[in-house]
CHARMM-style PDB file with segment names, atoms N, HN, CA, C and O in Angstrom:
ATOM      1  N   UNK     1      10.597   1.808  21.305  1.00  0.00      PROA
ATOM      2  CA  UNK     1       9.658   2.630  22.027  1.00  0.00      PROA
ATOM      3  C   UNK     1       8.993   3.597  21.052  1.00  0.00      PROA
ATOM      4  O   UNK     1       9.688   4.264  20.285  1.00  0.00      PROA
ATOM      5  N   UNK     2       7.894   3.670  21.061  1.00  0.00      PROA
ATOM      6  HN  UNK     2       7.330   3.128  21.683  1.00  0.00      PROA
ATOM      7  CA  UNK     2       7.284   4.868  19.948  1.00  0.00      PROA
ATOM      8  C   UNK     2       6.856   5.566  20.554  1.00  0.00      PROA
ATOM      9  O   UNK     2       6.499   6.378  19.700  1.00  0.00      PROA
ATOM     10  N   UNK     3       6.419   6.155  21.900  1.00  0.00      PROA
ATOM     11  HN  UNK     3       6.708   5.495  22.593  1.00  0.00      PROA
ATOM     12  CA  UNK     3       6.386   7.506  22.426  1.00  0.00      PROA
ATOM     13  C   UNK     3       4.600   7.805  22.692  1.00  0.00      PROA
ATOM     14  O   UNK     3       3.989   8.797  23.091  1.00  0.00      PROA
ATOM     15  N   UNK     4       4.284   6.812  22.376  1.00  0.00      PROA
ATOM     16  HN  UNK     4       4.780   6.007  22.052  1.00  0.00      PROA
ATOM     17  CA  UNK     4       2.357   6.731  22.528  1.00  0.00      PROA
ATOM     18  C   UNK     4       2.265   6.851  23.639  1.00  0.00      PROA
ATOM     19  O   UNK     4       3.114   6.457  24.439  1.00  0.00      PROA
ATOM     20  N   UNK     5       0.968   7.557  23.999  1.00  0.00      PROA
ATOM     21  HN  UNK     5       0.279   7.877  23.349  1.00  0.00      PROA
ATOM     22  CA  UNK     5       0.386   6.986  25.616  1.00  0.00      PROA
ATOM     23  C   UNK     5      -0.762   6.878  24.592  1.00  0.00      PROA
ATOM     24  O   UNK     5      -0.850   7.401  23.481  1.00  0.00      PROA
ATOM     25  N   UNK     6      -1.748   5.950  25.341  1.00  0.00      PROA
ATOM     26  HN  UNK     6      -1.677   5.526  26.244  1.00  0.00      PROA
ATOM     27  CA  UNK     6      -3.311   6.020  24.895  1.00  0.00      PROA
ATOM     28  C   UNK     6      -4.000   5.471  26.526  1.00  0.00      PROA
ATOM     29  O   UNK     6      -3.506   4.677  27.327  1.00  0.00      PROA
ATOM     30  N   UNK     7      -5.491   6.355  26.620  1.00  0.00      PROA
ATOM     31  HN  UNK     7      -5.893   7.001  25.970  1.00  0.00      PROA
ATOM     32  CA  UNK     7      -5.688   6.092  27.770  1.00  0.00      PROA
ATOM     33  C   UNK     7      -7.563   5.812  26.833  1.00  0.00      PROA
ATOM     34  O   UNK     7      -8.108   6.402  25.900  1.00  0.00      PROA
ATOM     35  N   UNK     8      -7.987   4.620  27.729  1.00  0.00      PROA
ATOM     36  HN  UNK     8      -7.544   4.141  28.486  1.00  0.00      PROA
ATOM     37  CA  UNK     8      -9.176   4.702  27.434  1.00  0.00      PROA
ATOM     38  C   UNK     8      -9.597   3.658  28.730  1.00  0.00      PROA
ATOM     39  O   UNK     8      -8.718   3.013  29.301  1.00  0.00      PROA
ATOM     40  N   UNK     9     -11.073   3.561  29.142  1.00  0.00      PROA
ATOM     41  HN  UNK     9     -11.788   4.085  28.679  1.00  0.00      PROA
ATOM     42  CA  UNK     9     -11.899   2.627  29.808  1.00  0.00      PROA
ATOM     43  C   UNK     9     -11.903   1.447  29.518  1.00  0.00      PROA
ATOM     44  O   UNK     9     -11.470   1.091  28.422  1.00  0.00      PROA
ATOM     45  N   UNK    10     -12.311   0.699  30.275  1.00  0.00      PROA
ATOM     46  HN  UNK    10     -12.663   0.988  31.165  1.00  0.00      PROA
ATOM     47  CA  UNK    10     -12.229  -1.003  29.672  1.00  0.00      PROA
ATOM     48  C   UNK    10     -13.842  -1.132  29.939  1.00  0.00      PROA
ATOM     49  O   UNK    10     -14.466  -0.440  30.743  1.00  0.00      PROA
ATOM     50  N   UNK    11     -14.262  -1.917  29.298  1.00  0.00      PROA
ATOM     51  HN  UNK    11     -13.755  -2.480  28.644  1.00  0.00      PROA
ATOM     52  CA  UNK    11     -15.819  -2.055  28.952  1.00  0.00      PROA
ATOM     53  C   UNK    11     -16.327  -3.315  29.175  1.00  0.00      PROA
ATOM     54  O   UNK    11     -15.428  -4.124  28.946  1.00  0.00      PROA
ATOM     55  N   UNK    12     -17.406  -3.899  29.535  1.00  0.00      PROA
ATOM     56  HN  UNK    12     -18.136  -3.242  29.722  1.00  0.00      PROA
ATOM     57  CA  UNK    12     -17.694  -5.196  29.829  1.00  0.00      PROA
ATOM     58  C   UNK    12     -17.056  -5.685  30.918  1.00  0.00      PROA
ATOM     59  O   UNK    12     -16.881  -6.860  30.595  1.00  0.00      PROA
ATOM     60  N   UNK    13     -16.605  -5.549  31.973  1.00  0.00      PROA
ATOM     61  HN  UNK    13     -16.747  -4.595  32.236  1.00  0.00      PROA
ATOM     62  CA  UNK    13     -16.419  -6.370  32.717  1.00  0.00      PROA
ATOM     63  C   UNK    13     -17.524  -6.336  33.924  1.00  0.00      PROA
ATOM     64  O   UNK    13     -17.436  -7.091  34.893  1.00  0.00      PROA
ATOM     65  N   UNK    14     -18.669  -5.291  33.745  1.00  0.00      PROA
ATOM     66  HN  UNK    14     -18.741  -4.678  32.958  1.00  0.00      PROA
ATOM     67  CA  UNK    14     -19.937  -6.204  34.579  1.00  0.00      PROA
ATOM     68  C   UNK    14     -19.190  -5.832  36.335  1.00  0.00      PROA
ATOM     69  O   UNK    14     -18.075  -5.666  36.827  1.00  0.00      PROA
ATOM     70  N   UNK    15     -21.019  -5.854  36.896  1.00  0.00      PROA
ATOM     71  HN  UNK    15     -21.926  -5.989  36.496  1.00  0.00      PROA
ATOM     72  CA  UNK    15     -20.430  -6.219  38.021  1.00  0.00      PROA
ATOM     73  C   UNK    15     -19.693  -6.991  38.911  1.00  0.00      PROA
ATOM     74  O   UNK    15     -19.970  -8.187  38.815  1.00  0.00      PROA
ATOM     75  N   UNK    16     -18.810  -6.710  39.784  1.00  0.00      PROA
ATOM     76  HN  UNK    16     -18.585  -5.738  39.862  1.00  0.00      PROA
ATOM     77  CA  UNK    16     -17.254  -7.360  40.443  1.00  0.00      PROA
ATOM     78  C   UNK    16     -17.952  -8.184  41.610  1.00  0.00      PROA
ATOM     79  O   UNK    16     -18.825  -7.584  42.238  1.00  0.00      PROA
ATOM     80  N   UNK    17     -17.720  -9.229  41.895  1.00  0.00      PROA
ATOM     81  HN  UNK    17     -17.011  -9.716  41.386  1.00  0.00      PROA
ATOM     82  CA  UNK    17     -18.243 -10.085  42.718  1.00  0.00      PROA
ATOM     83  C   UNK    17     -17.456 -10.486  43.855  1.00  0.00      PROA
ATOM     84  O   UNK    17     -16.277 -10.329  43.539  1.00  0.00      PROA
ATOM     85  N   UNK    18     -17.550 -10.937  45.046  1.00  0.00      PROA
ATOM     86  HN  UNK    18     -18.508 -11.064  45.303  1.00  0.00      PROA
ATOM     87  CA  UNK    18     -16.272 -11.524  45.768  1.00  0.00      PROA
ATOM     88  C   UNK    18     -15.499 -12.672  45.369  1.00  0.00      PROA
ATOM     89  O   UNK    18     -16.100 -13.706  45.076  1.00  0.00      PROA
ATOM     90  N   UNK    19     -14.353 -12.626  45.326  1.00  0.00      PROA
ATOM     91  HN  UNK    19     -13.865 -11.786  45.564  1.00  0.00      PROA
ATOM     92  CA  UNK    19     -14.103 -13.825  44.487  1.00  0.00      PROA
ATOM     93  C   UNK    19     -13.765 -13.968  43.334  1.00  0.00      PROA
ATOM     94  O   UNK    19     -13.420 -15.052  42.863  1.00  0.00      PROA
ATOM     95  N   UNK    20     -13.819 -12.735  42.614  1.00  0.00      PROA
ATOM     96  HN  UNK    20     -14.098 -11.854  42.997  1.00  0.00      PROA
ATOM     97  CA  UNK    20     -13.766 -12.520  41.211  1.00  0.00      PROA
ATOM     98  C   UNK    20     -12.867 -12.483  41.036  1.00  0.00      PROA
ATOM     99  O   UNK    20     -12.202 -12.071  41.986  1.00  0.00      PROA
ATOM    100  N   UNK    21     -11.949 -12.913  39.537  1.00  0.00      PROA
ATOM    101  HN  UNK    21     -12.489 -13.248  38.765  1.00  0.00      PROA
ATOM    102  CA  UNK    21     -10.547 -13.047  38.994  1.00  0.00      PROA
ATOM    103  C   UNK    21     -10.130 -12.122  38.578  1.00  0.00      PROA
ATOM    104  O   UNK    21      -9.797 -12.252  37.400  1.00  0.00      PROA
ATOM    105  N   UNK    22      -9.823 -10.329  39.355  1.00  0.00      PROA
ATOM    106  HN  UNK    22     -10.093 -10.224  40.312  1.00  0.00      PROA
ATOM    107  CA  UNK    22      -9.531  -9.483  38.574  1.00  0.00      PROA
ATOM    108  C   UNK    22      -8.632  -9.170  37.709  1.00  0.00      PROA
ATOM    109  O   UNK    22      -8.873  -8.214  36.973  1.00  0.00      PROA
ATOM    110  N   UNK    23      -7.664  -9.721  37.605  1.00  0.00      PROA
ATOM    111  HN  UNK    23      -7.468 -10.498  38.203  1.00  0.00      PROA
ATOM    112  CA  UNK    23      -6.951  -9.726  36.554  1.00  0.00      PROA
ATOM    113  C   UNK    23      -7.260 -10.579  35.483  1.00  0.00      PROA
ATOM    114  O   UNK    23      -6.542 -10.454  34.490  1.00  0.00      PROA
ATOM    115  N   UNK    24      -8.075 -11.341  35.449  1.00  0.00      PROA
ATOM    116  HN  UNK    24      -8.658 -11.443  36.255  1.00  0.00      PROA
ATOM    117  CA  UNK    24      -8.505 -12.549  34.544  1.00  0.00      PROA
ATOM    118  C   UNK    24      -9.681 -11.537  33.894  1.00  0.00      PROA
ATOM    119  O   UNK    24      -9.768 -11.608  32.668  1.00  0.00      PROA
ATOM    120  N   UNK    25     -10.498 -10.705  34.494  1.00  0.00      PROA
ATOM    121  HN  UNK    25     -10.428 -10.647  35.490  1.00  0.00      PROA
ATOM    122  CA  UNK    25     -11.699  -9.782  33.694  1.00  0.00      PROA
ATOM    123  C   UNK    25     -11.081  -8.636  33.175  1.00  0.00      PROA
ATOM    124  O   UNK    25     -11.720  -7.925  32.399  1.00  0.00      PROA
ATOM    125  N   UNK    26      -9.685  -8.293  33.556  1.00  0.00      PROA
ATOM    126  HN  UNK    26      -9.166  -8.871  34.186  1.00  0.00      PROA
ATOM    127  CA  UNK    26      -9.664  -7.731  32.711  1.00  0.00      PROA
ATOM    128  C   UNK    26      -9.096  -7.777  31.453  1.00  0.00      PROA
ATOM    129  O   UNK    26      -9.168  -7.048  30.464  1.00  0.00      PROA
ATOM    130  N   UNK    27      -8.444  -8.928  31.748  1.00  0.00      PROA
ATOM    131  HN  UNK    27      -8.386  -9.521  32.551  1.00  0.00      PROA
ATOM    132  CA  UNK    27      -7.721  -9.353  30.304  1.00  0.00      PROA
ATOM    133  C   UNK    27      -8.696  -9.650  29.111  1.00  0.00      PROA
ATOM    134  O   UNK    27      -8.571  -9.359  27.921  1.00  0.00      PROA
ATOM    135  N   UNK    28      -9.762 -10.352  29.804  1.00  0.00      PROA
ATOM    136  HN  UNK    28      -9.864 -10.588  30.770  1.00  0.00      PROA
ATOM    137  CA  UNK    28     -10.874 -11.015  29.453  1.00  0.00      PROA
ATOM    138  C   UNK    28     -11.182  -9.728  28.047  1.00  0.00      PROA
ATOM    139  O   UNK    28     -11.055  -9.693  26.823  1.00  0.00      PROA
ATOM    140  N   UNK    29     -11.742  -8.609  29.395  1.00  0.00      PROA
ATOM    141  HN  UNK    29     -11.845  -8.638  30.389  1.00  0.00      PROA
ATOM    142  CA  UNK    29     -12.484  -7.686  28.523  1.00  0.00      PROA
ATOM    143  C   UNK    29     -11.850  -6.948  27.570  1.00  0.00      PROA
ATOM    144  O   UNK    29     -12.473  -6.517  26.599  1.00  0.00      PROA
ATOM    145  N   UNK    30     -10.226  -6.671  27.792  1.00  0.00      PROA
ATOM    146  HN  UNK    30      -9.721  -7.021  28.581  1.00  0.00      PROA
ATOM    147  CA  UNK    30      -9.520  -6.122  26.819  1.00  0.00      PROA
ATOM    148  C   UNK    30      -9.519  -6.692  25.607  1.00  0.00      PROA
ATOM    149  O   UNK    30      -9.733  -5.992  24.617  1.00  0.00      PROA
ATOM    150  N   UNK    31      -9.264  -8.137  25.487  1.00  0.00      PROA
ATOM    151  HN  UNK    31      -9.091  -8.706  26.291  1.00  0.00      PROA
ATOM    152  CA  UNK    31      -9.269  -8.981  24.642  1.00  0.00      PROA
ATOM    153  C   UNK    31     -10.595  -8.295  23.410  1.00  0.00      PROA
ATOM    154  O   UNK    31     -10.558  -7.842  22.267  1.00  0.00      PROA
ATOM    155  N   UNK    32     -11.530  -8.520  24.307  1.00  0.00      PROA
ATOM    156  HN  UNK    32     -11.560  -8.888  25.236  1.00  0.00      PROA
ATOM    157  CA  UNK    32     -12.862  -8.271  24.021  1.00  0.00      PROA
ATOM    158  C   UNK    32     -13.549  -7.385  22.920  1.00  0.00      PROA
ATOM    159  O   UNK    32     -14.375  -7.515  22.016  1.00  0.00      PROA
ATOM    160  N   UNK    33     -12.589  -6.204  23.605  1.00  0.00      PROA
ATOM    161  HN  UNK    33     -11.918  -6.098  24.339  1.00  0.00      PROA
ATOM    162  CA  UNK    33     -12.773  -5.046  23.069  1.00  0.00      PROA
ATOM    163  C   UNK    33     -11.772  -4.736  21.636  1.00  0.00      PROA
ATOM    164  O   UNK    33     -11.735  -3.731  20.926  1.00  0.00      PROA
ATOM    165  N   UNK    34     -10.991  -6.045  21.542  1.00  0.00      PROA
ATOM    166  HN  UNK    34     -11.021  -6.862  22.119  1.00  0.00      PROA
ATOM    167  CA  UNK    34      -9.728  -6.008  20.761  1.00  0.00      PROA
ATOM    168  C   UNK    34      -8.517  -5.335  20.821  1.00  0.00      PROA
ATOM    169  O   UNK    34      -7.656  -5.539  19.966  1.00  0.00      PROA
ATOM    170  N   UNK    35      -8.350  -4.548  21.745  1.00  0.00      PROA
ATOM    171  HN  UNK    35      -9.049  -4.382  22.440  1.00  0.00      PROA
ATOM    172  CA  UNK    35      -7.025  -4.382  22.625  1.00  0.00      PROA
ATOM    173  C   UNK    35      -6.576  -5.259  24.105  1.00  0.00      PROA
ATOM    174  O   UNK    35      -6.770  -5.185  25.318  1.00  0.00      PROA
ATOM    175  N   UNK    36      -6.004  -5.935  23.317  1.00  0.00      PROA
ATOM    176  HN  UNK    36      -5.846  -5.995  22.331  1.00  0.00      PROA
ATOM    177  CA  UNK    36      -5.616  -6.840  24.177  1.00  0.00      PROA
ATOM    178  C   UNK    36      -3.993  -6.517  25.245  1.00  0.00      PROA
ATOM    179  O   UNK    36      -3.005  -6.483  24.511  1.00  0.00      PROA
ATOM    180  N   UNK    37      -3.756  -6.363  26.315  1.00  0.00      PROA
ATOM    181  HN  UNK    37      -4.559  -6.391  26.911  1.00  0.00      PROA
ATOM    182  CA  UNK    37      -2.729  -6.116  27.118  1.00  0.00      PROA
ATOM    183  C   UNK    37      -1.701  -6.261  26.652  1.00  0.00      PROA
ATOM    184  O   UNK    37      -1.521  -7.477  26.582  1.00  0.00      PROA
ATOM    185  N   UNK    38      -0.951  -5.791  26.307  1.00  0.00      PROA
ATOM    186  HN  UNK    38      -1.097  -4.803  26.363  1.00  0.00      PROA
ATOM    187  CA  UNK    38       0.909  -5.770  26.087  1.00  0.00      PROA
ATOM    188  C   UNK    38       2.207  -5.917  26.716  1.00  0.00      PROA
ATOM    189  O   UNK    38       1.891  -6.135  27.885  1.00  0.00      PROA
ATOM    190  N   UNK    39       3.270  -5.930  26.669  1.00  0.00      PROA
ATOM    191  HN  UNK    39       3.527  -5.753  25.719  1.00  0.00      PROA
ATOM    192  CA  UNK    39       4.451  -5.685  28.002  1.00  0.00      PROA
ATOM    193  C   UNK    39       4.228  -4.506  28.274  1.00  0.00      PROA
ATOM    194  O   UNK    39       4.111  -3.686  27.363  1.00  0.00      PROA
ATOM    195  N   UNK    40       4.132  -4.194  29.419  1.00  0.00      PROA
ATOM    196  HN  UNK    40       4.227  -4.860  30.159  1.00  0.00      PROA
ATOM    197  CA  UNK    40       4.644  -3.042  29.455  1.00  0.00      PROA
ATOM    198  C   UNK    40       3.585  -1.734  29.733  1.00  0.00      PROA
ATOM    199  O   UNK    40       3.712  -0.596  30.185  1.00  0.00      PROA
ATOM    200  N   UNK    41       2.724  -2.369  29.322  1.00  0.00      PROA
ATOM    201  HN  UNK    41       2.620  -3.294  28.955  1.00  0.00      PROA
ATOM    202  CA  UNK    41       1.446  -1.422  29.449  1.00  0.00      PROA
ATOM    203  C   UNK    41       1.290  -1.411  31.082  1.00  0.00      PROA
ATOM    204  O   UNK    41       1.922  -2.119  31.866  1.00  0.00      PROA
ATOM    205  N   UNK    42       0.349  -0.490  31.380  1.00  0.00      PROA
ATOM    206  HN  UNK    42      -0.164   0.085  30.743  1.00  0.00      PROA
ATOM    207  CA  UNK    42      -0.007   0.034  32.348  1.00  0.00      PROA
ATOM    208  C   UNK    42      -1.447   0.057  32.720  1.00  0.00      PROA
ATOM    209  O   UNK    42      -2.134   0.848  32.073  1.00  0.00      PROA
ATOM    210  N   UNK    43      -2.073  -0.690  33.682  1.00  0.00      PROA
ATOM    211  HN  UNK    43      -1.515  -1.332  34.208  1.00  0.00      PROA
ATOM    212  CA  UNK    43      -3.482  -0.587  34.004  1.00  0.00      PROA
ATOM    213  C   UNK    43      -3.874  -0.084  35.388  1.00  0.00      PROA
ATOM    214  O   UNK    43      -3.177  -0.555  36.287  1.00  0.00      PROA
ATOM    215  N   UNK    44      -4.560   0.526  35.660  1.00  0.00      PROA
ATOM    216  HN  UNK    44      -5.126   0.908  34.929  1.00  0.00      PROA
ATOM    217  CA  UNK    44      -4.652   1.323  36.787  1.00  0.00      PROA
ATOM    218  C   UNK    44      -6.538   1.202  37.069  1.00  0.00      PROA
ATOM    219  O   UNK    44      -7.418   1.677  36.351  1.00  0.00      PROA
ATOM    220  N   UNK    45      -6.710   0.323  38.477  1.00  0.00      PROA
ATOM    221  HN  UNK    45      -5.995  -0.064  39.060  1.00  0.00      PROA
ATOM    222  CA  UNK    45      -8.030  -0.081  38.394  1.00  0.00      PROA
ATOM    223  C   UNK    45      -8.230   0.943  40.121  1.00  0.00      PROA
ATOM    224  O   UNK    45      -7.333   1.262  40.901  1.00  0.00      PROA
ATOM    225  N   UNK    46      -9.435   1.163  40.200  1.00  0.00      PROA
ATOM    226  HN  UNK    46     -10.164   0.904  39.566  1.00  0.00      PROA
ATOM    227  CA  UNK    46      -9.702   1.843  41.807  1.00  0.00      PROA
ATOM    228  C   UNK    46      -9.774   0.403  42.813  1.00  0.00      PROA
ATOM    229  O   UNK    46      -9.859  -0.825  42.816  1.00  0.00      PROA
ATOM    230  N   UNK    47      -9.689   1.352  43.446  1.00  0.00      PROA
ATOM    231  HN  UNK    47      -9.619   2.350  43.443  1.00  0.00      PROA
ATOM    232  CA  UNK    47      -9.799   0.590  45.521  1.00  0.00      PROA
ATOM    233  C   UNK    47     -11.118  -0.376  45.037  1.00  0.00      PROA
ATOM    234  O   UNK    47     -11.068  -1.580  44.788  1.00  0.00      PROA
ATOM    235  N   UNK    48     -11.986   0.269  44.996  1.00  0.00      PROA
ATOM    236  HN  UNK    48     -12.027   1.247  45.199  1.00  0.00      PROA
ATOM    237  CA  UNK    48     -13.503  -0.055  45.181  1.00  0.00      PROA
ATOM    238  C   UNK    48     -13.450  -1.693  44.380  1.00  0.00      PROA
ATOM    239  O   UNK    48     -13.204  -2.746  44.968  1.00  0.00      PROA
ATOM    240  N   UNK    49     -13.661  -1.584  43.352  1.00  0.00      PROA
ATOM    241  HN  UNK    49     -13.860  -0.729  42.875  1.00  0.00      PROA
ATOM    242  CA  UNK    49     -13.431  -2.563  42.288  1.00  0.00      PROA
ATOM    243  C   UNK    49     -12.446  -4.066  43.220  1.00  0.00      PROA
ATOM    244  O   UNK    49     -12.901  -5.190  43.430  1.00  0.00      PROA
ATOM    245  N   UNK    50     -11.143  -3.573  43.578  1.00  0.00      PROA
ATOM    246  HN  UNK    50     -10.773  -2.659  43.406  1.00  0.00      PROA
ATOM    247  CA  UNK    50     -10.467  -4.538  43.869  1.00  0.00      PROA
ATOM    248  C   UNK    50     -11.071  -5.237  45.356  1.00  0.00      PROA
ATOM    249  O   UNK    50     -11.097  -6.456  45.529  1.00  0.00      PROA
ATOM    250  N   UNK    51     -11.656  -3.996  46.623  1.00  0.00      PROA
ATOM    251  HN  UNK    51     -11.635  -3.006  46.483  1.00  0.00      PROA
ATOM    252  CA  UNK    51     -12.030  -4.430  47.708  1.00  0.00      PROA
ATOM    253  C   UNK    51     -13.414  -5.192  47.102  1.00  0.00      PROA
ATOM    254  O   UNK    51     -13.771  -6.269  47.579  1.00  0.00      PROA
ATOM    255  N   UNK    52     -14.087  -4.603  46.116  1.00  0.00      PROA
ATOM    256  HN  UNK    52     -13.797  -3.728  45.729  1.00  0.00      PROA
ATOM    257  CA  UNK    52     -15.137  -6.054  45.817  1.00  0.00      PROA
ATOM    258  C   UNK    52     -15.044  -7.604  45.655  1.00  0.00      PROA
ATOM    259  O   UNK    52     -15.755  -8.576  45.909  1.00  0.00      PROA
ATOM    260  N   UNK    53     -13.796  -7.354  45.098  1.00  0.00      PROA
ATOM    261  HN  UNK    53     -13.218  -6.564  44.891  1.00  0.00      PROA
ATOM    262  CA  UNK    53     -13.445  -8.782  44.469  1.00  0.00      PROA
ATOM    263  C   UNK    53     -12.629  -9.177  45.231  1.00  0.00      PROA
ATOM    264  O   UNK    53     -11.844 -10.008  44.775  1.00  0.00      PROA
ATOM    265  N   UNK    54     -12.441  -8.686  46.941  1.00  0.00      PROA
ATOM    266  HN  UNK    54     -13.079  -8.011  47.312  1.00  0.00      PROA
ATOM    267  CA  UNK    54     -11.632  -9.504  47.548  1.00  0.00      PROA
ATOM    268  C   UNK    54     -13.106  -9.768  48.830  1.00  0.00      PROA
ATOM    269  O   UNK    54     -12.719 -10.505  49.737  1.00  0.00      PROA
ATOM    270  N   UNK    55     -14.369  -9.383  48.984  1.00  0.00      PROA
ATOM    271  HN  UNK    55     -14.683  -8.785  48.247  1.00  0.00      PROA
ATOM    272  CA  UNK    55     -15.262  -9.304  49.652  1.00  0.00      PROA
ATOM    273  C   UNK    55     -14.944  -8.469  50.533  1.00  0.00      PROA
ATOM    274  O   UNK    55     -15.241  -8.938  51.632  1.00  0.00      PROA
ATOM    275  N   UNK    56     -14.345  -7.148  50.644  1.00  0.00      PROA
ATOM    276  HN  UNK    56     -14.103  -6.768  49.752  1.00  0.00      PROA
ATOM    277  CA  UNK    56     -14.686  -6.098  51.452  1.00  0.00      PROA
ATOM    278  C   UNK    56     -15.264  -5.340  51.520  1.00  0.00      PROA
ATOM    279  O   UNK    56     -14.627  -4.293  51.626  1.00  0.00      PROA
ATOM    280  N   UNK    57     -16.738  -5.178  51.522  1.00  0.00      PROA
ATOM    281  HN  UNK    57     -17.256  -6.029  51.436  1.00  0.00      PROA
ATOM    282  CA  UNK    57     -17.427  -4.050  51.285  1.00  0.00      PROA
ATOM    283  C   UNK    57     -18.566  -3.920  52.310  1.00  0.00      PROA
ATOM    284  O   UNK    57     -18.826  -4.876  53.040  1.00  0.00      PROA
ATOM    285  N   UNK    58     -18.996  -3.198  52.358  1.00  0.00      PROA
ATOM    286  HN  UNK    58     -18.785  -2.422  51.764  1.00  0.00      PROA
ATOM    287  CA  UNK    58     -20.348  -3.241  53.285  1.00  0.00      PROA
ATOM    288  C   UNK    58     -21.550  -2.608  52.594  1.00  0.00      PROA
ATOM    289  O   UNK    58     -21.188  -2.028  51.570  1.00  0.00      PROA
ATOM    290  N   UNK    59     -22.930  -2.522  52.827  1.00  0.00      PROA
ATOM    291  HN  UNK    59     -23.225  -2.993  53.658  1.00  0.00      PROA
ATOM    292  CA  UNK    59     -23.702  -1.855  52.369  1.00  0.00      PROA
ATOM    293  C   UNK    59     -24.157  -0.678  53.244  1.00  0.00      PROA
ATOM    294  O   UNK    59     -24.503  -1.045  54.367  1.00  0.00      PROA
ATOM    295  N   UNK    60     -24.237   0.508  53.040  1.00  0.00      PROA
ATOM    296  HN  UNK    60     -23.957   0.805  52.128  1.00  0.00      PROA
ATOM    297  CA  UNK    60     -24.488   1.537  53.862  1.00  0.00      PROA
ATOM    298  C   UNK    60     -26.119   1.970  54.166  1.00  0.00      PROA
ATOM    299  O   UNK    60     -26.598   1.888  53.035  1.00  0.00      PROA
ATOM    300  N   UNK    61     -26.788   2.220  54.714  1.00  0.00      PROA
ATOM    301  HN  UNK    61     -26.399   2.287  55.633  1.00  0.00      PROA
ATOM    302  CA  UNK    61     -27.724   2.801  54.755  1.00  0.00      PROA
ATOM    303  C   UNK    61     -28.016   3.863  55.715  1.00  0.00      PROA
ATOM    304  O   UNK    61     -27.520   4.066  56.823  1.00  0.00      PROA
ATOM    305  N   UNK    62     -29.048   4.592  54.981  1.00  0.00      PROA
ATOM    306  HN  UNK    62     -29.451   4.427  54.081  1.00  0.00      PROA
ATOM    307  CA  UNK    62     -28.935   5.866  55.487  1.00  0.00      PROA
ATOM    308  C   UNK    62     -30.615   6.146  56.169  1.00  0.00      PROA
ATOM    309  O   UNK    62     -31.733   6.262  55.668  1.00  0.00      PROA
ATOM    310  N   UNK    63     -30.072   6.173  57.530  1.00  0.00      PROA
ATOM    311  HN  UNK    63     -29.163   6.079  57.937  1.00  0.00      PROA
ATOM    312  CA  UNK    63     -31.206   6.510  58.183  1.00  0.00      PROA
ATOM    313  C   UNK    63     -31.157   7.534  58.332  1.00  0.00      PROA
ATOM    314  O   UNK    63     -30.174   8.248  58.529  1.00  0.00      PROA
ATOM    315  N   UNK    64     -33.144   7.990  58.201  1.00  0.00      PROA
ATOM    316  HN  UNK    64     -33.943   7.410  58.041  1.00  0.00      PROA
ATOM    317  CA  UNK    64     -33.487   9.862  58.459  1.00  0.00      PROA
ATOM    318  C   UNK    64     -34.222   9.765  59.682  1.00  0.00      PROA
ATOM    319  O   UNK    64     -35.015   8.904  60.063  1.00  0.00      PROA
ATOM    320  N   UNK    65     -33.703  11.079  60.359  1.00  0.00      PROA
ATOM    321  HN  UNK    65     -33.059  11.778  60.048  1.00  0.00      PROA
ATOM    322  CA  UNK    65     -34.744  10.990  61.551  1.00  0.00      PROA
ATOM    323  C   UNK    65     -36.227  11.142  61.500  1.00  0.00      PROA
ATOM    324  OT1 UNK    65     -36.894  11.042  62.530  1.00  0.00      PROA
TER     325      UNK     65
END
């Protein structure tokens, strides 16, 4: 154990589609970026992101009177 944390963004993975392989984009993009996933590591993605890629979303609009 060496006692690191490192926290950074993952980059490139583009907009999330329904259907999309989220764990597959992000490996994808880690790779990418040349940090590629480890044991043990820790990834922490939002709601939003995952309800995309399972097709839950709606589009809102905002009516003015």
């Amino acid at each position: 154990m060496t006692g690191r944390l490192s926290v950074f963004g993952i980059e490139g993975i583009g907009e999330v589609t329904s259907g999309a392989d989220l764990a597959g984009l992000i490996i994808d993009a880690t790779e990418e970026m040349g940090s590629p996933l480890c044991d043990r590591d820790v990834v922490v993605v939002t709601q939003k992101i995952v309800s995309k890629a399972e097709g839950r979303w709606c589009r809102w609009t905002l009516m003015t009177p």
